[in-house]
C-alpha positions in Angstrom: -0.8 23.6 14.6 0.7 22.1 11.4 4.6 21.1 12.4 6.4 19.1 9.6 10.1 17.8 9.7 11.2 15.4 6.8 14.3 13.6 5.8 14.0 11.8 2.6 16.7 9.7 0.6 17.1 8.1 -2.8 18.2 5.1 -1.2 15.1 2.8 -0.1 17.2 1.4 2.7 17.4 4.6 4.5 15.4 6.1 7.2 12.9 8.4 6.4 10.8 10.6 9.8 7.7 12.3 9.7 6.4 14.6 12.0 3.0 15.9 11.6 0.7 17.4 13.8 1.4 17.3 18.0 4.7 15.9 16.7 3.2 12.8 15.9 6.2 10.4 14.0 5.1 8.4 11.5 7.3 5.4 10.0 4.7 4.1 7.4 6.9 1.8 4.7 3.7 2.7 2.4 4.4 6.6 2.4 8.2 6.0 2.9 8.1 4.4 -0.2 6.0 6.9 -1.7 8.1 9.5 -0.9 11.7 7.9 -2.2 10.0 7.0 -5.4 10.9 10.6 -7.9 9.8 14.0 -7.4 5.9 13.5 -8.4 5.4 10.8 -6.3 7.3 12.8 -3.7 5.1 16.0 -3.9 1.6 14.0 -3.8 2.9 12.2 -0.6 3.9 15.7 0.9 0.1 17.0 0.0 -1.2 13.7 1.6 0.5 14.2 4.8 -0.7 18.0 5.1 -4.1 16.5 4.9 -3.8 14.4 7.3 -2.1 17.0 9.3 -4.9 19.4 9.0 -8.0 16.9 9.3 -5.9 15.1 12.5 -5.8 18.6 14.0 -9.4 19.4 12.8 -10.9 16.1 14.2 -8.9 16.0 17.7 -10.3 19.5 18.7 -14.1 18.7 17.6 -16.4 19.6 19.8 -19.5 19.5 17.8 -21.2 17.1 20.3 -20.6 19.1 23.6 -24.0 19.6 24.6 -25.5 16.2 23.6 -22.8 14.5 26.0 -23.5 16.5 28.7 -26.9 15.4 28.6 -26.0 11.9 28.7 -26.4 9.3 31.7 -21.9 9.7 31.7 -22.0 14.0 31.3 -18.6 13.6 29.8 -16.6 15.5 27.3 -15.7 15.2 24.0 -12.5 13.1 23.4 -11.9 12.3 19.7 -10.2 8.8 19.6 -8.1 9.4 16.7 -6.3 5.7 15.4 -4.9 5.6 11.6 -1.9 7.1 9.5 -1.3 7.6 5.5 -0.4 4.2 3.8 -2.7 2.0 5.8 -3.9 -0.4 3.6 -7.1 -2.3 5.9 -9.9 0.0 7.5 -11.6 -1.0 10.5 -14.8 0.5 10.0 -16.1 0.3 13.4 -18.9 1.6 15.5 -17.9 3.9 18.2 -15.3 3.8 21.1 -16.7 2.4 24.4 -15.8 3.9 27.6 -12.5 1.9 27.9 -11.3 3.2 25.0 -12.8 6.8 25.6 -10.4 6.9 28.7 -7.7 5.2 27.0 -7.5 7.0 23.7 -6.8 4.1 22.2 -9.8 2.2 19.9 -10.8 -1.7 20.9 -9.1 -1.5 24.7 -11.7 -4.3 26.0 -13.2 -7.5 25.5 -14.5 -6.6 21.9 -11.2 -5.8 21.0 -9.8 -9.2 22.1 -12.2 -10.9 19.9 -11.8 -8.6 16.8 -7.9 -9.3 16.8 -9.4 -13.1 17.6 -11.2 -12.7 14.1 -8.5 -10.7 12.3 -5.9 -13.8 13.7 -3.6 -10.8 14.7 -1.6 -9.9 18.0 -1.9 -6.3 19.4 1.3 -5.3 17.8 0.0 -5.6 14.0 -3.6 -4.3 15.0 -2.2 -1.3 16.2 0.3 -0.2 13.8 -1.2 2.8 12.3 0.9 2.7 9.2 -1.1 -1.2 8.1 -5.0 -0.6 9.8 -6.8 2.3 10.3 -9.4 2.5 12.5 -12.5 5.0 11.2 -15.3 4.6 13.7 -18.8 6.1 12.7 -18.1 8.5 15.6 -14.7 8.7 16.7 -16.0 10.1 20.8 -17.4 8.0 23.3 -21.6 8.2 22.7 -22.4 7.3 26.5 -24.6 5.7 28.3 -28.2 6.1 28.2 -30.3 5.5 31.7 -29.9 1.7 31.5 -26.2 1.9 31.2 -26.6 0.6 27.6 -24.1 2.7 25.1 -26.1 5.4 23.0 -25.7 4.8 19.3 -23.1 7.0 17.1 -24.6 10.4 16.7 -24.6 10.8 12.8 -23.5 14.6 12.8 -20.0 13.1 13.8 -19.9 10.8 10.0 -21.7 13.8 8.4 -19.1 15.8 9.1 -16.0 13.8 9.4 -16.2 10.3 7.4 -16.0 11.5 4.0 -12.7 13.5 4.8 -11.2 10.8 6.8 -11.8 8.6 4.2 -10.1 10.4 1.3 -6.6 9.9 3.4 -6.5 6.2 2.4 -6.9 5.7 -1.5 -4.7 2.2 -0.9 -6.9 0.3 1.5 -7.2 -2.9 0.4 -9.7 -4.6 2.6 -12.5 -3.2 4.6 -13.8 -4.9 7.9 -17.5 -3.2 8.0 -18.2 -3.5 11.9 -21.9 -3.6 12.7 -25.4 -2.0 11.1 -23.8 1.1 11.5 -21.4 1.2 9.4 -22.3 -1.1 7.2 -25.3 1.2 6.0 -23.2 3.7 5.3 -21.1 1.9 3.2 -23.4 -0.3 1.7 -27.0 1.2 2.0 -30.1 -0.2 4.1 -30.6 -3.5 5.0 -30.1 -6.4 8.1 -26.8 -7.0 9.5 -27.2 -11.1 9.3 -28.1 -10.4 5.8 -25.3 -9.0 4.7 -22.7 -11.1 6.9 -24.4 -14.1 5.3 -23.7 -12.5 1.6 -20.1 -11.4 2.9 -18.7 -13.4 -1.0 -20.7 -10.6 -3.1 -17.6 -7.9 -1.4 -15.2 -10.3 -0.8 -12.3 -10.3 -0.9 -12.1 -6.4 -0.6 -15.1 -6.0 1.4 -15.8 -8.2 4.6 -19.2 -7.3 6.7 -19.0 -8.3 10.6 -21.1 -8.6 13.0 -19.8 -6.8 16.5 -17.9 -8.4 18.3 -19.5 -7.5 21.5 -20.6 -10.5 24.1 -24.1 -8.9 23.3 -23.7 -11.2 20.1 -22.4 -14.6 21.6 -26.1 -16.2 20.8 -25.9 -15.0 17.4 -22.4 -16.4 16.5 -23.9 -19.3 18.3 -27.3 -19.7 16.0 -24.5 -19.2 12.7 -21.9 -21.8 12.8 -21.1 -20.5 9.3 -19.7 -17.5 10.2 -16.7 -18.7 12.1 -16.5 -22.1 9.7 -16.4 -20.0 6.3 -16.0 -16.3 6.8 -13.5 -15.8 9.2 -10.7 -18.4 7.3 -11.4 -16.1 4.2 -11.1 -13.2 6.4 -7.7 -14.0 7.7 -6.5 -15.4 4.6 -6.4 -12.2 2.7 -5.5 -10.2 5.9 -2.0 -12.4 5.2 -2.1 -11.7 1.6 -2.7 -7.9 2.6 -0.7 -7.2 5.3 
């Protein structure tokens, strides 16, 4: 149910409230900004918030993969971990949640996450701010487990059907952390992900390819010195610039 309630002033100093679907507030500088700025630049950020409204509605009831979880090792339910706002300017482009996030509702709740923010050089405050990172996994539910407990990869009817639309909310990104083979063949076609971490300067400084940042991959952060020595400096360097 779309529910909207704006105040809007001429003044840049003054406050400025959002609320947009499930009364979520938003206080994005980005789309305050945008909105104090003269009439035109006022309606497109009023169109931009109902689509966010709409698709954050849209995404948080999906239930397109019902059946396929309840045939999983877990048999759990759908739970759409929904984590960005208009005016973000870095994407996370991630995998999938884990199960600490899938019961938390809240993306990179576990040792993964501590490593990522590790990466990124930021504290959970700034990582989690909606308004400056958005975090657009290939599936935003939980995959499960399969038989071996392992995690089941992202089914791709969730980016089929979601990732384009969720994408078009964030025209101003500025960087793009590409999180593991999944996402980084979507966004940059086929190929290995030590490949394209080890060519990370051909997208840089827009573009950075990562490996997970799962302990699954401790031996192979291990075997490349050079990821931590050269790409993670650049990394956080225009993370500061950005954000």
């Amino acid at each position: 149910m779309w529910t909207q309630r704006v105040r809007v002033s001429r003044h840049l100093n003054a406050a400025s409230y959002f609320y947009i679907s499930r009364n979520v507030e938003i206080k994005s500088s980005a789309a305050i900004h945008a909105c104090q700025s003269g009439r035109s630049r006022y309606i497109r950020c009023m169109d931009d918030l109902h689509d966010y409204g709409e698709t954050y509605d849209a995404l948080s009831a999906c239930r397109i993969c019902a059946d396929r979880f309840a045939a999983t090792a877990t048999r759990h339910r759908p739970r759409p971990v929904t984590w960005f706002r208009p005016g973000a300017r870095v994407l996370i482009a991630s995998q999938a949640p884990g199960m600490r996030a899938h019961k938390a509702e809240r993306p990179f709740t576990d040792p993964s996450g501590v490593r990522l923010r590790s990466w990124m050089n930021l504290g959970e405050d700034v990582f989690y701010d909606q308004s400056k990172i958005a975090i657009v996994p290939m599936a935003f539910c939980f995959p499960g487990y399969d038989p071996k407990g392992s995690d089941l990869p992202p089914p791709p009817v969730c980016a089929r059907t979601w990732r384009d639309r969720v994408l078009r909310l964030f025209p101003d990104v500025a960087v793009t952390l590409l999180i593991g083979g999944y996402s980084q063949e979507w966004h940059l076609g086929k190929g290995k992900v030590t490949e394209r971490v080890l060519g990370w300067r051909d997208h840089a400084p827009s573009v950075f390819p990562l490996p997970h940042p799962s302990w699954r991959n401790n031996a192979w952060i291990a075997r490349n010195p050079w990821f931590e020595a050269d790409l993670i400096p650049a990394l956080r360097a225009r993370l500061s610039e950005v954000l």
